[in-house]
C-alpha positions in Angstrom: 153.3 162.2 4.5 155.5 161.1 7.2 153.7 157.8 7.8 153.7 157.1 3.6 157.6 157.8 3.6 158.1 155.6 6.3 156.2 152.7 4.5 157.9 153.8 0.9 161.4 153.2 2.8 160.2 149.6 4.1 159.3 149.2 0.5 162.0 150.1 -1.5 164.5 147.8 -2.9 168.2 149.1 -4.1 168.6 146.1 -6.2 166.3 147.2 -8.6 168.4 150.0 -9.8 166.2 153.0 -8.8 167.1 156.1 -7.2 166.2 156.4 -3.7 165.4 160.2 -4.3 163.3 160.0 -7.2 161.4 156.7 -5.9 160.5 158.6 -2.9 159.8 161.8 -4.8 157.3 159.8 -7.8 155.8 157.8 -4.5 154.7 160.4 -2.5 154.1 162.9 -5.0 150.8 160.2 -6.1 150.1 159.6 -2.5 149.6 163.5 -2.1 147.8 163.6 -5.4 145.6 160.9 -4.9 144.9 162.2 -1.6 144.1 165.7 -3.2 141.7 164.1 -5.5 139.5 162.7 -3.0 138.9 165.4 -1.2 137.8 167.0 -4.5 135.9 164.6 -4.9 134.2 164.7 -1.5 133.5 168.5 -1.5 132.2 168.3 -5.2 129.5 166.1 -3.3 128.6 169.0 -1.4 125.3 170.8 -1.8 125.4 174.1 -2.5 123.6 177.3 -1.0 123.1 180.9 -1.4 121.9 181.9 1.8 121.3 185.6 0.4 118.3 184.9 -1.3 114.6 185.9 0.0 113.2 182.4 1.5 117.0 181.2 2.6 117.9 178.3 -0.1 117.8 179.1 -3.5 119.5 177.0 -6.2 123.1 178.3 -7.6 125.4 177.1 -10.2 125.5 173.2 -10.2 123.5 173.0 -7.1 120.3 170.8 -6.9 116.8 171.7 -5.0 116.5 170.1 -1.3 113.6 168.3 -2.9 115.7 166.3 -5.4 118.7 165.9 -3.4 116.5 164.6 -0.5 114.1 162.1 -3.5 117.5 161.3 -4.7 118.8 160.2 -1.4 116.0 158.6 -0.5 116.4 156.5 -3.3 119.6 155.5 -3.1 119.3 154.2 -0.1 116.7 151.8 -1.0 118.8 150.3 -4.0 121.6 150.0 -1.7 119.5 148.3 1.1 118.9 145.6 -1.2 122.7 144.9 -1.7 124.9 142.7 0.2 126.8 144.8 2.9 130.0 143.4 1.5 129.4 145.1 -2.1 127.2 148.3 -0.3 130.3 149.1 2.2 132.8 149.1 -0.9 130.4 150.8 -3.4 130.0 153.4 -0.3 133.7 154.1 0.1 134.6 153.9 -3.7 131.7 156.5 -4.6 131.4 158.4 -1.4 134.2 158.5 0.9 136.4 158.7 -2.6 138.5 155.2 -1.4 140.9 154.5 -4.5 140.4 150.8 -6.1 143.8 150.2 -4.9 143.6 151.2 -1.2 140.2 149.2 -1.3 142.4 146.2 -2.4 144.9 146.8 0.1 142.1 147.0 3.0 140.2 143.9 1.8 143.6 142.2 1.2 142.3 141.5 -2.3 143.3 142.6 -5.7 142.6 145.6 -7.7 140.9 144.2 -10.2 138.7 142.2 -8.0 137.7 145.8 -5.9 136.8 147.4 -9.3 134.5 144.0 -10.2 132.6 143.7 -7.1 132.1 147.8 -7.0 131.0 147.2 -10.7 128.4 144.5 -10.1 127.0 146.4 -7.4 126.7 149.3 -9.6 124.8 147.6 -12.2 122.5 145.9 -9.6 121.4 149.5 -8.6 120.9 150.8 -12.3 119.0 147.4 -12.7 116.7 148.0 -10.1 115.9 152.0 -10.8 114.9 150.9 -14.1 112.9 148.1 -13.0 110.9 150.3 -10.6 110.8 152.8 -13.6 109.0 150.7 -15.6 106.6 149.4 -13.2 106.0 153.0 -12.1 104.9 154.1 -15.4 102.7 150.9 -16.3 101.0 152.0 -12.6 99.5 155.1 -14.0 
């Protein structure tokens, strides 16, 4: 929090009429939030398991089998091979690491809008492809 207040105070601007105090206060009180969040975000990602049952991994509450998470990751990384790294990294960090649009913009040096676009696109590229292969799978058998 140290670092953010020190980059909020090279920010601020006393000609606009704001309190110092509550611009601080409303700045690092997101910064904290959207830091929170995140990390929510990142151990909601987590798998699950109950380590109490007979064989050692059982399914609990929102938890998924090894055999689907493992089919599931399998498969993701095949969609996002076929991306460009540009759009892969961001999609990665946006969906994985739990990067914000806005501190994507401010590490590409882009804008917001443009972060939310590109991670969009690449989105749609992946849904395009699993039902592609879908398709084809079922017309196989």
């Amino acid at each position: 929090m140290y670092i953010a207040f020190a980059e909020y105070l090279d920010q601020f601007d006393a000609s606009r009429q704001v309190g110092f105090l509550s611009y601080m206060f409303k700045k690092l009180s997101w910064r904290a939030f959207n830091y929170f969040v995140r990390e929510h975000r990142i151990r909601r990602r987590e798998i699950l398991w109950d380590e109490e049952s007979d064989n050692g991994v059982e399914e609990t509450g929102e938890a998924i089998s090894l055999e689907n998470s493992l089919i599931a990751a399998l498969d993701l990384e095949k969609y996002l091979s076929r991306l460009q790294s540009k759009p892969r990294d961001l999609c990665l960090l946006h969906y994985f690491e739990g990067y914000s649009y806005s501190e994507l913009a401010i590490m590409e040096s882009r804008q917001e809008t443009t972060m939310r676009k590109v991670v969009s696109r690449a989105c749609r590229k992946i849904q395009e492809a699993y039902r592609f292969d879908q398709r084809h799978e079922y017309e196989i058998k």
